[in-house]
NUBANU-341029 format. One record per residue (C-alpha): x, y, z negated; residue number from 1. Coordinates in pm, whole numbers, plus 50000, padded with zeros to 5 digits. Layout:
! residues N
{{X; Y; Z}; NUM}
...
***
This chain:
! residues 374
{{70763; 48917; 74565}; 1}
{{70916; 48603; 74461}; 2}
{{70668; 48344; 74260}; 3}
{{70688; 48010; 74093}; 4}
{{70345; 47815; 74140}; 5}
{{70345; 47535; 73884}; 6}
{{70015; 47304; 73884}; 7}
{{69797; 47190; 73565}; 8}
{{69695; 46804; 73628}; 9}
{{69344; 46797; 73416}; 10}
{{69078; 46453; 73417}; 11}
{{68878; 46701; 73674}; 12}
{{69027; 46958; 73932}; 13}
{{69399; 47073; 73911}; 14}
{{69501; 47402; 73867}; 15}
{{69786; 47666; 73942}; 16}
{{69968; 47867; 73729}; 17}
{{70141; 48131; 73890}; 18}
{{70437; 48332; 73758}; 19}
{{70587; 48621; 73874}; 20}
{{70648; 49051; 73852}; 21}
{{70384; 49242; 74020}; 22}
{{70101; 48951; 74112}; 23}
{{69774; 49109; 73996}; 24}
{{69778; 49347; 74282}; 25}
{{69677; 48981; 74464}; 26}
{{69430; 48864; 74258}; 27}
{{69140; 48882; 74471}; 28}
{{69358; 48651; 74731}; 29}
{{69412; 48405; 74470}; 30}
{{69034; 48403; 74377}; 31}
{{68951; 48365; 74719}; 32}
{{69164; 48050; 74749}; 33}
{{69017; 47910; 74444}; 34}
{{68670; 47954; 74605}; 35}
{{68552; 48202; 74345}; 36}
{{68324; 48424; 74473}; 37}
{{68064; 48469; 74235}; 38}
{{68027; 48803; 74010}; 39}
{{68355; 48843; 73804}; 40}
{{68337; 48924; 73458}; 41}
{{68643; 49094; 73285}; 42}
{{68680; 49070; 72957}; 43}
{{69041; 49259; 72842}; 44}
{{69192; 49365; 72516}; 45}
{{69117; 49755; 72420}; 46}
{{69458; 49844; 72506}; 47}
{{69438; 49716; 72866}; 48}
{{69174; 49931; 72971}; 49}
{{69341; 50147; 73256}; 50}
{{69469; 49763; 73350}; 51}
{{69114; 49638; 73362}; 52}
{{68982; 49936; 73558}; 53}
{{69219; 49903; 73811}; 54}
{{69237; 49564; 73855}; 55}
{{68801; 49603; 73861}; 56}
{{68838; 49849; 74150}; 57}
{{69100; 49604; 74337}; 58}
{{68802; 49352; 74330}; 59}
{{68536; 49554; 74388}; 60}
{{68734; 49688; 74729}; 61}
{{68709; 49293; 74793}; 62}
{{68393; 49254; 74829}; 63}
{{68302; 49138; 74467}; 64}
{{68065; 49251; 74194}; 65}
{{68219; 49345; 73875}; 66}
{{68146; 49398; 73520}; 67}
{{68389; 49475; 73268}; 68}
{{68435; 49504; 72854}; 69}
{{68676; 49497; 72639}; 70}
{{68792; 49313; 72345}; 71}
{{68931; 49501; 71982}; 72}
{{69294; 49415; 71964}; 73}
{{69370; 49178; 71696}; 74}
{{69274; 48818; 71523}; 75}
{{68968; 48950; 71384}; 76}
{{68826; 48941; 71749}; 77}
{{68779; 48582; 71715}; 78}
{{68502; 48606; 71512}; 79}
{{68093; 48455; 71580}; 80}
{{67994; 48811; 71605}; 81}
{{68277; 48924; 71855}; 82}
{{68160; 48592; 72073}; 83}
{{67813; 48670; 71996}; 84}
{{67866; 49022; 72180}; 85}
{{67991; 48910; 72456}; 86}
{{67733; 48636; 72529}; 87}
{{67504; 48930; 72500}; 88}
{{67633; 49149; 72756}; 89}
{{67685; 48844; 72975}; 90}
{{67306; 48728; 72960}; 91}
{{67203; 49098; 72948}; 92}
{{67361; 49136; 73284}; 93}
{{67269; 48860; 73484}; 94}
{{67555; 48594; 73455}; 95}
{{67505; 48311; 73668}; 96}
{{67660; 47943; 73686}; 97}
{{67881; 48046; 74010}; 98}
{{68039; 48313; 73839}; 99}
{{68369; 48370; 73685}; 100}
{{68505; 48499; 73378}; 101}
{{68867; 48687; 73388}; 102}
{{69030; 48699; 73073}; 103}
{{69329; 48930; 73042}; 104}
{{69458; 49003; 72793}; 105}
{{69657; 48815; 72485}; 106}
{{69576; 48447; 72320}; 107}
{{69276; 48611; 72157}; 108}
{{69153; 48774; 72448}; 109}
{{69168; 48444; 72638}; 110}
{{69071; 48223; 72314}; 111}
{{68748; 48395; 72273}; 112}
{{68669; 48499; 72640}; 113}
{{68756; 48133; 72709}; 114}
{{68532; 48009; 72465}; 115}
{{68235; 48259; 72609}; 116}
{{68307; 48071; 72939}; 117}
{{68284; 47735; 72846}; 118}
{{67953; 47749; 72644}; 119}
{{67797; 48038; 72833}; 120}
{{67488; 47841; 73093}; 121}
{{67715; 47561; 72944}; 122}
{{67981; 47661; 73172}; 123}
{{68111; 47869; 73380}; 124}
{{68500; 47924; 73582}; 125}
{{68753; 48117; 73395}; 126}
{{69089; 48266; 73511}; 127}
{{69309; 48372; 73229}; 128}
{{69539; 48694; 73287}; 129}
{{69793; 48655; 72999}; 130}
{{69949; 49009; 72906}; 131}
{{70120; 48890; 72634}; 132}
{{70484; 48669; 72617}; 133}
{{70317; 48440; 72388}; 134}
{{70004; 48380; 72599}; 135}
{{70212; 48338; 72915}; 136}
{{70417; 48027; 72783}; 137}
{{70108; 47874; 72513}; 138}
{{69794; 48004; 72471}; 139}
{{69675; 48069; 72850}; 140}
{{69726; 47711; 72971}; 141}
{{69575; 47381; 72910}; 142}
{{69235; 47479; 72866}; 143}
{{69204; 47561; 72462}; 144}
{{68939; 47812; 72366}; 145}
{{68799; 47909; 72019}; 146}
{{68743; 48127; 71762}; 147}
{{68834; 48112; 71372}; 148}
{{68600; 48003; 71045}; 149}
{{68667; 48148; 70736}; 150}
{{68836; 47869; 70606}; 151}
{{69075; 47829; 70849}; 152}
{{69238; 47919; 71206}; 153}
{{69113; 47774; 71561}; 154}
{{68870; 47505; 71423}; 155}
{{68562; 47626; 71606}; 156}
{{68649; 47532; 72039}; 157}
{{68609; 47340; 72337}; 158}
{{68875; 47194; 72530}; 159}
{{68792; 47470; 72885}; 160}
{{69069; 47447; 73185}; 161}
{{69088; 47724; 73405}; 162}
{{69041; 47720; 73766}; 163}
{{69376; 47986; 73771}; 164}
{{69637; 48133; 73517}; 165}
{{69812; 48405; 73656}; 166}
{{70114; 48540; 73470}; 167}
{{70229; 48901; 73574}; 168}
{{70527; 48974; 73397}; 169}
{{70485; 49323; 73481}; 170}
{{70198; 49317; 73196}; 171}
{{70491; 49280; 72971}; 172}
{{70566; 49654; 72978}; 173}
{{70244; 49702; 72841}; 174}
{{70340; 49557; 72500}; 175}
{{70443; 49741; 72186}; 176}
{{70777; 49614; 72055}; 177}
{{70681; 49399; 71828}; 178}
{{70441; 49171; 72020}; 179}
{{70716; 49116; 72303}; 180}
{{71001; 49008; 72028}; 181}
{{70697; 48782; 71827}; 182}
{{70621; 48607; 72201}; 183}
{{71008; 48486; 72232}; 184}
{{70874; 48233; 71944}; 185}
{{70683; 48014; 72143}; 186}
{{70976; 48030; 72385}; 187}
{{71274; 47913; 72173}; 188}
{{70957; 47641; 72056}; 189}
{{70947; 47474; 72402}; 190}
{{71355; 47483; 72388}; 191}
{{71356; 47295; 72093}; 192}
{{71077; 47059; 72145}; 193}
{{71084; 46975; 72493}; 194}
{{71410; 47160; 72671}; 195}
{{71741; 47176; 72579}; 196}
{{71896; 47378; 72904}; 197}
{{71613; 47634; 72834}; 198}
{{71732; 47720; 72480}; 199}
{{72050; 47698; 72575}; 200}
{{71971; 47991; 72865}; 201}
{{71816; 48171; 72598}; 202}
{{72147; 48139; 72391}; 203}
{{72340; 48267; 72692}; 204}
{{72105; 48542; 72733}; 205}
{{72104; 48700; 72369}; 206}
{{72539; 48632; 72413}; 207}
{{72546; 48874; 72699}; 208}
{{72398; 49174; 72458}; 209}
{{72141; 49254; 72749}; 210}
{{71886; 49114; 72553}; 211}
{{71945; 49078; 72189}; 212}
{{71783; 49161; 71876}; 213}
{{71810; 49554; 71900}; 214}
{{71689; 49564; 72249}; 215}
{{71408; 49270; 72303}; 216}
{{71183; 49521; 72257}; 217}
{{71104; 49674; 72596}; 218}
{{71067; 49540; 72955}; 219}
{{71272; 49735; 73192}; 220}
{{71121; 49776; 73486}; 221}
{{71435; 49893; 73622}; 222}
{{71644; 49641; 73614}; 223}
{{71547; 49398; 73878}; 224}
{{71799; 49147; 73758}; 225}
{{71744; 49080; 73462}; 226}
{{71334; 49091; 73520}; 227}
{{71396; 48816; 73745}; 228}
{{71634; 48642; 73470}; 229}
{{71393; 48705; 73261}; 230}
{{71097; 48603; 73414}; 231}
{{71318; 48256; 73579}; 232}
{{71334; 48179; 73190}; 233}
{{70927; 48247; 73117}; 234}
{{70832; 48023; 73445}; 235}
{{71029; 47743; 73308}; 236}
{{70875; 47770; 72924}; 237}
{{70529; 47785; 73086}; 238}
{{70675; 47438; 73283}; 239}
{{70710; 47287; 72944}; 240}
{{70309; 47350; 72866}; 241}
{{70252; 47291; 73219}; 242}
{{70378; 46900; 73196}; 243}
{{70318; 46826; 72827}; 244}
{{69935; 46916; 72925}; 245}
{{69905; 46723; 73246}; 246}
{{69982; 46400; 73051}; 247}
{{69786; 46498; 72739}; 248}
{{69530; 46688; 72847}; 249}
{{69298; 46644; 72534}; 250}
{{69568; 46602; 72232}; 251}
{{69560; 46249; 72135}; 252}
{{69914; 46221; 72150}; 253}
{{70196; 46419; 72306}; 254}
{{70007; 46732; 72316}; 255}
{{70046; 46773; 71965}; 256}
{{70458; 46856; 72023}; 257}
{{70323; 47211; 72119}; 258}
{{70226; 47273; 71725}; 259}
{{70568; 47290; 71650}; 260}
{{70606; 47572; 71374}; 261}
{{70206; 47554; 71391}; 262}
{{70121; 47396; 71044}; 263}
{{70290; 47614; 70818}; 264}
{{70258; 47900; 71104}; 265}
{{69906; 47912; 71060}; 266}
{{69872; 47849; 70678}; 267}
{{70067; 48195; 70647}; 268}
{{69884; 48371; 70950}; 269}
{{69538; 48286; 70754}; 270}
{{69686; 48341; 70360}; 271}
{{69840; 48745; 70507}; 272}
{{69504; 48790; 70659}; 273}
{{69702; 48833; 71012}; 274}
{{69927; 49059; 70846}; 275}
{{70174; 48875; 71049}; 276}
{{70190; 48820; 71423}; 277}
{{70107; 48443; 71506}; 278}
{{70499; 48405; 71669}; 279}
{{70617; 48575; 71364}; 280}
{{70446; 48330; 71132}; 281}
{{70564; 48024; 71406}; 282}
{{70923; 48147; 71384}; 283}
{{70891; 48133; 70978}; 284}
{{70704; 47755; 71058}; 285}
{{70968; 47637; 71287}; 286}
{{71250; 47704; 71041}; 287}
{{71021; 47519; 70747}; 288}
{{70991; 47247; 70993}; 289}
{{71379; 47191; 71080}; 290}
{{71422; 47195; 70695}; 291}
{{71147; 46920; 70629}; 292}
{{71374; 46696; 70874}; 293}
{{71682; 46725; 70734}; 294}
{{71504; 46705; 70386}; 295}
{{71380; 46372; 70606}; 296}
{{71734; 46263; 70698}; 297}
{{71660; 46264; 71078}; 298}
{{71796; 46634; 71148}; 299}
{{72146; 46767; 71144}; 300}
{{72170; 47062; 70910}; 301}
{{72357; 47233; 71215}; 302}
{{72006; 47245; 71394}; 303}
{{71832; 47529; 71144}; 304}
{{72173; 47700; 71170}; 305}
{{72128; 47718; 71560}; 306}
{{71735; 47740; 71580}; 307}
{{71744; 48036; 71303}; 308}
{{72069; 48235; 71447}; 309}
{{71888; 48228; 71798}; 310}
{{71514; 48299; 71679}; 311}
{{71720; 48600; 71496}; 312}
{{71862; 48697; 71792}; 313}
{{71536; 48792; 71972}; 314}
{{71447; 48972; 71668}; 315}
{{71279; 48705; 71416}; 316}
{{71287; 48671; 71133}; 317}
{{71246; 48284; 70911}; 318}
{{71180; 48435; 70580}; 319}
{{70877; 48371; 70396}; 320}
{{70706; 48678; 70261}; 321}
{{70746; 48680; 69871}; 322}
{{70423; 48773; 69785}; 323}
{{70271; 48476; 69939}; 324}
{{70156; 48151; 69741}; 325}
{{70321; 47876; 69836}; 326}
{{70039; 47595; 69648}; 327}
{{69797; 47830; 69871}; 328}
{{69995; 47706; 70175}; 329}
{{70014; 47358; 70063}; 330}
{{69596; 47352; 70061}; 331}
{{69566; 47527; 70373}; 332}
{{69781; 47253; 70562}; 333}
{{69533; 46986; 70443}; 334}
{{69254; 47142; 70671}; 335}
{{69542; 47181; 70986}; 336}
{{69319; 47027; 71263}; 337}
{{69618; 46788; 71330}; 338}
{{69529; 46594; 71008}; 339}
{{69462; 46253; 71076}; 340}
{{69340; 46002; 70838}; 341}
{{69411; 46239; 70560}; 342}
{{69763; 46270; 70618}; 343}
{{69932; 46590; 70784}; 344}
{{70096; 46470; 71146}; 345}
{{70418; 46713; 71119}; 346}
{{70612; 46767; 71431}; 347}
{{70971; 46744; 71338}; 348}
{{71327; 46787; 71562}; 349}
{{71566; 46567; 71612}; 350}
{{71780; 46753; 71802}; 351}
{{71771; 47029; 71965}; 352}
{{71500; 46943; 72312}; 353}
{{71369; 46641; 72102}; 354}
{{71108; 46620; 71797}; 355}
{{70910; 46344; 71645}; 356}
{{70570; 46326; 71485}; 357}
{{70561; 46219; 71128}; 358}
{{70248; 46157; 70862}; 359}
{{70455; 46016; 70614}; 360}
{{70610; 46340; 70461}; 361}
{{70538; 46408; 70082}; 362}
{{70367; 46722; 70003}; 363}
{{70648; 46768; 69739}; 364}
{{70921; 46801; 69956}; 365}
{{70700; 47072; 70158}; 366}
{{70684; 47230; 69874}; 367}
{{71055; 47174; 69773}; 368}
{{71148; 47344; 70095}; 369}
{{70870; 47626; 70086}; 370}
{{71011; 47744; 69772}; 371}
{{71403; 47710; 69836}; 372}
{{71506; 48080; 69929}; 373}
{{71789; 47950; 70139}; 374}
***
């Protein structure tokens, strides 16, 4: 079983990340290592249950106590009532301060049960399980939790750092199609934000027609080669997180590269009701973005070309929905939690690995590029 351990530097204890096919079946090692011995609380999206109650038994056969629940699928989860449940079953049950809370699952999963942990006896360890693409490379490391307000996305959180994220890429075959392709987003994001080599791999990869726009859709199990391709290429997007976290652990600077695609992404997430998948709605972001800077002057126009044909290529698509109001995006952007004095902080490329944050772009030319169908 071949891993890559990458390590989380955080203002109090560092932690590992740990990529690679088939790891679960060691959890209870890894938990060991990390000291955590208390009860272990599992809290796993609805369509992970035969996941959960296996990976429940493998701890329980370790010695530990176990209770599990699970989560409904979807953004909705991240709700006051949803959290509200599961402090419920937690106090109900006897949670105590040495425990730990195992989130597997996607970002929601691990937003809300992350959240749970952090305010729950006003803290308690958590180990994320990502099952999702997208979780792997984002939402599972550096230590975000939340849940959404009515009025907009993720503004209700504590900064929460795990003690462990362990990324089975195996839990990839658990995915319907269109969650895998949507998680390839936040991928081709750290390529353009952070790593050049990495989206050119991905460029390689779609060019060979092994994994392309009409197959990115299921994770063959099969093929041991390209699962370890595959999985070489997630362990060095969750490396971008990895070291843009361990210098900005909190966001007050560099940390706020990662919300490439992010603004607009989440205007539209909120404005279809989640109709959309988040990467879906970062893809459609990330293109808006790369137009804003070479509305700006500081992009090549050859960057969207390159950025859209390869987001397209894993099955994305850039196109805003038509039934969506573009003024209504324009006032959602104003409460973006990465306003600052007012003014919207955009993160903007350069070039392809390289972006710049900018508070200086008119609202008119946001809306000059949301409504220009090119």
């Amino acid at each position: 079983m071949i891993t890559t351990t990458l390590t989380v530097t955080t203002s109090t204890t560092p932690y590992p990340v740990i990529v690679g096919a088939g790891i679960l079946s060691n959890l209870a090692d890894y938990l060991a290592e990390r000291a955590l011995r208390g009860t272990a609380w599992i809290v796993a999206d609805e369509h992970l249950t035969a996941i959960a109650n296996q990976t429940a038994a493998h701890l329980k056969a370790a010695g530990y106590r176990v209770h599990t629940t699970t989560v409904p699928s979807g953004e909705q989860s991240k709700s006051f009532g949803e959290l509200n449940r599961l402090y419920d079953w937690m106090i109900e049950h006897g949670i105590e301060r040495r425990d730990v809370v195992l989130a597997l699952g996607g970002g929601v999963v691990g937003d809300l049960a992350g959240f749970a942990a952090a305010t729950i006896l006003r803290g308690v360890a958590l180990v994320q399980i990502p099952s999702t693409l997208l979780a792997m490379v984002d939402a599972a490391v550096g230590g975000k939790t939340g849940i959404n307000h009515p009025l907009g996305k993720n503004l209700i959180g504590a900064f929460h750092q795990p003690r462990l994220v362990l990324a089975d890429t195996n839990l990839l075959a658990t995915l319907p199609a269109r969650e895998l392709r949507a998680g390839w987003a936040e991928v081709i994001k750290h390529g353009v934000i952070r790593d050049a080599e990495l989206f050119g791999a991905l460029e390689t990869l779609a060019a060979t027609q092994r994994w392309h726009a009409d197959n990115p859709a299921t994770w063959d199990a099969t093929d041991p080669a390209l699962i370890g391709e595959l999985t070489g290429i997630i362990a060095r997007a969750i490396a971008v997180k990895v070291d843009v976290v361990s210098r900005d652990e909190f966001e007050r600077g560099e940390r706020i590269t990662l919300n490439y695609g992010h603004t607009i992404g989440h205007a539209i997430e909120q404005l279809l009701g989640y109709r959309l998948l988040h990467g879906e709605c970062v893809a459609i972001g990330m293109d808006a973005a790369a137009r804003i800077a070479v509305a700006l002057g500081i992009c090549p126009p050859a960057l969207v070309e390159r950025q859209r044909n390869l987001l397209a290529a894993y099955g994305l698509s850039t196109t805003l929905p038509a039934d969506l109001d573009r003024s209504a995006i324009l006032t959602l952007i104003g409460r973006d939690k990465k306003v600052q004095a007012g003014n919207v902080r955009w993160v903007l490329p350069t070039a392809i690995g390289q972006v710049v944050v900018r508070a200086d772009v008119p609202l008119e030319m946001v809306e000059a590029v949301l409504s220009d169908k090119d």
